[in-house]
C-alpha positions as CSV (number, residue, x, y, z in Angstrom):
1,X,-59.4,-62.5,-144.0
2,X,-58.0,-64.2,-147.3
3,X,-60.1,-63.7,-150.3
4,X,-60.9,-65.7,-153.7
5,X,-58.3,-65.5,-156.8
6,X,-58.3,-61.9,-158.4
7,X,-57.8,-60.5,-162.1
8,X,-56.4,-56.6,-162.0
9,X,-59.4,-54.9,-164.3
10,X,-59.9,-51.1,-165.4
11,X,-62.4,-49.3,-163.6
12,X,-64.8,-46.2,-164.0
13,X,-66.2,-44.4,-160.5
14,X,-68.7,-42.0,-159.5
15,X,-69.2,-41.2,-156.3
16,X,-73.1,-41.3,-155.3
17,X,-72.3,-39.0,-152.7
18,X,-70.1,-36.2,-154.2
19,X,-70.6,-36.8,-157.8
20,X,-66.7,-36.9,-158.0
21,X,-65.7,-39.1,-160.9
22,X,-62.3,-41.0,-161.4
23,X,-60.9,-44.0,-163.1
24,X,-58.6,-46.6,-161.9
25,X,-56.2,-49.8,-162.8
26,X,-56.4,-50.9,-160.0
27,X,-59.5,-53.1,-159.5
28,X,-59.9,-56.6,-158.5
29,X,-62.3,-58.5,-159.1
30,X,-63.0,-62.2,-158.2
31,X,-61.4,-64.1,-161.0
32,X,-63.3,-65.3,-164.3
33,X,-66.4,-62.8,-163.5
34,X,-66.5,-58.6,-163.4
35,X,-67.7,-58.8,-159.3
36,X,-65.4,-56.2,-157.9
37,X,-64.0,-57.5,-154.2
38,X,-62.4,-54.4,-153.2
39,X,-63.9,-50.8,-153.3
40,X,-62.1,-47.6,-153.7
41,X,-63.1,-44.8,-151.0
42,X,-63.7,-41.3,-152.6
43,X,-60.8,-39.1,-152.6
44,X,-63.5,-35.9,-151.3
45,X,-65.9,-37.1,-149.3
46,X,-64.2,-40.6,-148.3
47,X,-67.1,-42.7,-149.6
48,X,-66.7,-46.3,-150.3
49,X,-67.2,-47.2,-154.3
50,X,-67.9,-49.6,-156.4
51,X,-67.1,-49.0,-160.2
52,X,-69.7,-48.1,-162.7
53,X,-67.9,-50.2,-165.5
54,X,-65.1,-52.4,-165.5
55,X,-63.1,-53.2,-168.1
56,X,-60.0,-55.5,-168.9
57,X,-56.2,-54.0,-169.0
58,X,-55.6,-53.2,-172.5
59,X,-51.9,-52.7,-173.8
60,X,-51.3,-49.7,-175.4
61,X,-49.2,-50.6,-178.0
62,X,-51.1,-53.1,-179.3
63,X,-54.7,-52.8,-178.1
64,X,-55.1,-56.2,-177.0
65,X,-56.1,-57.7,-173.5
66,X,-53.5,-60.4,-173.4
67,X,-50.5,-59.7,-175.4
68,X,-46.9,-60.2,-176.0
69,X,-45.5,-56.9,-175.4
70,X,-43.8,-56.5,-171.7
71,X,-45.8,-56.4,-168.3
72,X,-44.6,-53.2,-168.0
73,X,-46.4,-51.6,-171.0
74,X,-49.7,-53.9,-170.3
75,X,-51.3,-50.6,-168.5
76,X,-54.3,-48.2,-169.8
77,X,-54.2,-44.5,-169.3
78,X,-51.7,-44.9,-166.5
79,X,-49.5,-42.6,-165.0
80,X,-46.1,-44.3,-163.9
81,X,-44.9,-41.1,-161.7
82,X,-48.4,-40.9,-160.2
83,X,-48.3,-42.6,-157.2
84,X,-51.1,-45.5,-155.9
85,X,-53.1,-43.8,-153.3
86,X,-53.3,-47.1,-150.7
87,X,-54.9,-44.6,-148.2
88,X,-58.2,-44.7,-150.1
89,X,-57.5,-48.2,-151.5
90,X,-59.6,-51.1,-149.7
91,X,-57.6,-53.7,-150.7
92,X,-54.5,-51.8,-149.4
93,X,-56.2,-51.5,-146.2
94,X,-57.3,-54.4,-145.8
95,X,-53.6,-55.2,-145.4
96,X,-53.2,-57.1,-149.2
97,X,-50.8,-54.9,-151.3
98,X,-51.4,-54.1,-154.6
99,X,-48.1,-54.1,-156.2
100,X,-47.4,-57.9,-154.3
101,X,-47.4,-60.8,-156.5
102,X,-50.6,-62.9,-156.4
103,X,-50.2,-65.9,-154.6
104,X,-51.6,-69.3,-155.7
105,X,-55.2,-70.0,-154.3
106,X,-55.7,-73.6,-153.1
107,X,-59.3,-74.8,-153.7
108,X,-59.4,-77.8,-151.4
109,X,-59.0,-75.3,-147.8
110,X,-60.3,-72.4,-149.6
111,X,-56.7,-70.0,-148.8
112,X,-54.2,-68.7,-150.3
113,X,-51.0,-71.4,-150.4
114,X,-49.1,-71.9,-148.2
115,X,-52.3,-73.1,-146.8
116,X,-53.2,-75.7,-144.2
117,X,-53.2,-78.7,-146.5
C-alpha cells in the first residue's frame, strides 16, 4: 500500500472506549488538509484512534510553525528520552517508519518515487 504525501501534525486523543487520553507528534495527515491517514491504537484497551484535534508542530523557542531554529528543536511537548511506541503506531505497522525521511510523491502514477514512470 503507498499512501498520498504527509505533513507530521500535533495531535490530541481520547479513546471512545477507555476514556484514556494522550497526546502525540506523531500524526500524519494527508498533506495541505488536517485528514489524519494513520491512527494511533490505545495504549489500554488497544483501540484504534483518530485525534480529537490536530494541530501544527510549533517550535519551542520561538513559537512559530515554520521557523529558522534547527529541526531538532521544531518539536512540542516532546520527550527526547521517551521512546516512539511503533507497537501501537499504525503507520509503523503498516510497515512506513516514522523516523524515515519522506520520499518524494510522484503525481502522474500516484506512488512514491522511485515509481513506475
Amino acid at each position: 500500500m503507498d499512501h498520498p504525501p504527509l505533513t507530521k501534525r500535533y495531535g490530541f486523543f481520547r479513546c471512545k472506549n477507555c476514556k484514556r487520553q494522550w497526546e502525540s507528534a506523531n500524526i500524519f495527515c494527508v498533506k495541505n488538509t488536517k485528514k489524519v491517514f494513520f491512527e494511533q491504537r490505545c495504549a489500554t484497551c488497544g483501540d484504534s484512534v483518530n485525534p480529537y484535534r490536530t494541530e501544527n508542530l510549533c517550535c519551542p523557542r520561538c513559537g512559530n510553525d515554520d521557523c529558522i531554529c534547527s529541526d531538532d528543536d521544531n518539536h512540542r511537548h516532546v520527550n527526547p528520552g521517551k521512546p516512539h511506541r511503533s507497537e501501537l503506531c499504525e503507520k509503523c505497522l503498516a510497515g512506513y517508519r516514522c523516523d524515515e525521511e519522506p520520499k518524494k510523491w510522484c503525481r502522474r502514477c500516484k506512488m512514491h518515487q522511485p515509481c513506475r514512470c
